[in-house]
N, C-alpha and C positions, 0 to 999 in steps of 0.2 A: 661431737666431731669424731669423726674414727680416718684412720691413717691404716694404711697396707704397704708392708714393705716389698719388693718388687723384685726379681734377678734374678739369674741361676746359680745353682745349687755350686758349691766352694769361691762364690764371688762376693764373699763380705757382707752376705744378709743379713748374718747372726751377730757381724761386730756391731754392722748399724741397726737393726733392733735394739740389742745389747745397749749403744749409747744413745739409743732416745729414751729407753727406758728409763737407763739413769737421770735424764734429761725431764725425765713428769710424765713421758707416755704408756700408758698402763695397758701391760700386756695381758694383766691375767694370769691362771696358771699356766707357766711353759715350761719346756726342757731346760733345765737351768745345767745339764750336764750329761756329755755324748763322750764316747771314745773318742772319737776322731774331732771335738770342739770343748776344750775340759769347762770354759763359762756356759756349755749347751748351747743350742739350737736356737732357743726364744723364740721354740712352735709349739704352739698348742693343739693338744694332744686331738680332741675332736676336730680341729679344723684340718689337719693334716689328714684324720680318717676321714673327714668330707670328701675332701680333696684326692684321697686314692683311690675312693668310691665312685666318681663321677669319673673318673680317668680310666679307671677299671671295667668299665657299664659302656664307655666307649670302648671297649679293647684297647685299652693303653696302659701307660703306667708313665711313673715320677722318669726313667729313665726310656721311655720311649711313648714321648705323648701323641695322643690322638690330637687330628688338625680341630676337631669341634667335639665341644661334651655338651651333653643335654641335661640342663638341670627339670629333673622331674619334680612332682611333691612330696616326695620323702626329703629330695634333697633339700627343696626351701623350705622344711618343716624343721629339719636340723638348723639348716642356717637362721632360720628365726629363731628359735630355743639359744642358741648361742649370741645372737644380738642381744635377745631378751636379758643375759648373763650380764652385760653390760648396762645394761639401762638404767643406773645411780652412777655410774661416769661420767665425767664432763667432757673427757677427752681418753680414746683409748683405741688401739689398734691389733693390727697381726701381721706378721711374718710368713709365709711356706711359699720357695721355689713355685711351688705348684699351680698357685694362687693365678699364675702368668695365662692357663690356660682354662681358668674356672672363673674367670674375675665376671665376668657377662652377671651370674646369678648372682654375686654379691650387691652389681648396679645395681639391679632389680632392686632389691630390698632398700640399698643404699645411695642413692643417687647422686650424696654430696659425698661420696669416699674420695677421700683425698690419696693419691697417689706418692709414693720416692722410691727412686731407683738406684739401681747401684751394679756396675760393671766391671768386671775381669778381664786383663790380656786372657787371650782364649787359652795360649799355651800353659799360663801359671794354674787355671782352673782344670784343664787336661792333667798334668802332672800331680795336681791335691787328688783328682777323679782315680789316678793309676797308684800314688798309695793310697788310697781309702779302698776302692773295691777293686785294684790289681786289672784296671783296664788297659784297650793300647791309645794309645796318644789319641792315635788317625779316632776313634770311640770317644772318646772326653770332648774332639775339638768337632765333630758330627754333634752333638748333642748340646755343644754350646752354640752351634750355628740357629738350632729349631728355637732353642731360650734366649736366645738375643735377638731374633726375628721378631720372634713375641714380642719381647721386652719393647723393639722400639716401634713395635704397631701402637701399642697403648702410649706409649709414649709421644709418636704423632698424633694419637686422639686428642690426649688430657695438658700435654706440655708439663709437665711436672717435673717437679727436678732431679736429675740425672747425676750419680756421682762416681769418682772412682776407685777401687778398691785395687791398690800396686804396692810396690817395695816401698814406696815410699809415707810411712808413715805420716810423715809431719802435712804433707797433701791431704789426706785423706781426714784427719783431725781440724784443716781449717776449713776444710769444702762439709764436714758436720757439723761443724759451730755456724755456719753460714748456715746450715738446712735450719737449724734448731734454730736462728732467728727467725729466720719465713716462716718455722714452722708456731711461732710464738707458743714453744711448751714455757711450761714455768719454770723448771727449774735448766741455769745453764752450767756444761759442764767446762770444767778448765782445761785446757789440752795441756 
C-alpha cells in the first residue's frame, strides 16, 4: 500500500505526515528538520527534486505551477527507482505540496495510491506564506486558490478523505485518529 499526503504548502502537510508516521506509515528518508518547521517537512529529498523537475520542464515551479506537466522517461525512471526504494514495505508513503500537480505519473505506476488531504483557512496559510518568504497576503491567498482547486479536482476523482488544519487543535487530533482508523496503520496514536 502507499499513501500520499495531499494540500498546500503551510496547510498542516507536515503535521499530518508527521502523525501517520508515528502512527506505522513509513516515510523513508525525510526532512526531519526546516527553519520554518523545527519537526521538518517529512519530504523526501528526491521526491521533491521529481517534483521541481516536472514543474520546471513545464515553466513552472512550487510557487507558481504550471496547469499540466508532462511526465517524460527520465521522470518515470526516477519514479520507479524510488518505488523500487520501497519494495520490502508493507505499507509506506509520501508527502510534497507539489505532489498536487504531478500526481497523473505517480497513477501510472501506482494505480492503488491511496490519497488524504488536508486544508487551511486561505488567510492563516497567507500570513504562515508572508512570514516564511515575506509575501503580500493578496500572493499567499492567489496561490492558495491554484492548490486548493487542485486539491479538490482529485479529491472529486478519488473521494478520499479530507481534513482540517485550524486553531483548533483538539479538531484536528480527533479527524487524524479517525484517518488513522480507515487508514488501518498499525500502530494508533493517543491525542
Amino acid at each position: 500500500r502507499v499513501i500520499t499526503v495531499l494540500g498546500m504548502h503551510r496547510s498542516g502537510t507536515s503535521l499530518l505526515a508527521g502523525t501517520l508516521q508515528e502512527a506505522g506509515l513509513f516515510l523513508g528518508d525525510v526532512v526531519n528538520q526546516a527553519p520554518h518547521n523545527l519537526k521538518g517537512n517529512r519530504e523526501s529529498l528526491p521526491i521533491r527534486e521529481l517534483h521541481d523537475d516536472l514543474l520546471l520542464r513545464a515553466k513552472g515551479s512550487w510557487d507558481d505551477p504550471p496547469e499540466k506537466v508532462i511526465w517524460q522517461s527520465i521522470h518515470a525512471s526516477l519514479r520507479d527507482s524510488i518505488i523500487n526504494q520501497f519494495a520490502d514495505q508493507y505499507i509506506w508513503g509520501f508527502k510534497d505540496p507539489r505532489a498536487l500537480f504531478c500526481l497523473e505519473g505517480w497513477l501510472e505506476a501506482l494505480p492503488s495510491l491511496e490519497c488524504v488531504g488536508i486544508f487551511r483557512h486561505p488567510e492563516e496559510v497567507s500570513m504562515s506564506l508572508k512570514a516564511r518568504n515575506a509575501w503580500s497576503i493578496e500572493k499567499g491567498i492567489k496561490l492558495w486558490k491554484i492548490y486548493n482547486k487542485r486539491l479538490l479536482f482529485w479529491h472529486d476523482k478519488f473521494r478520499f478523505p479530507l481534513i482540517e488544519f485550524g486553531s483548533d487543535p483538539n479538531l484536528f487530533r480527533k479527524q487524524a485518529s479517525q484517518l488513522i482508523n480507515k487508514l488501518e496503520l498499525i500502530r494508533d496514536v493517543s491525542p
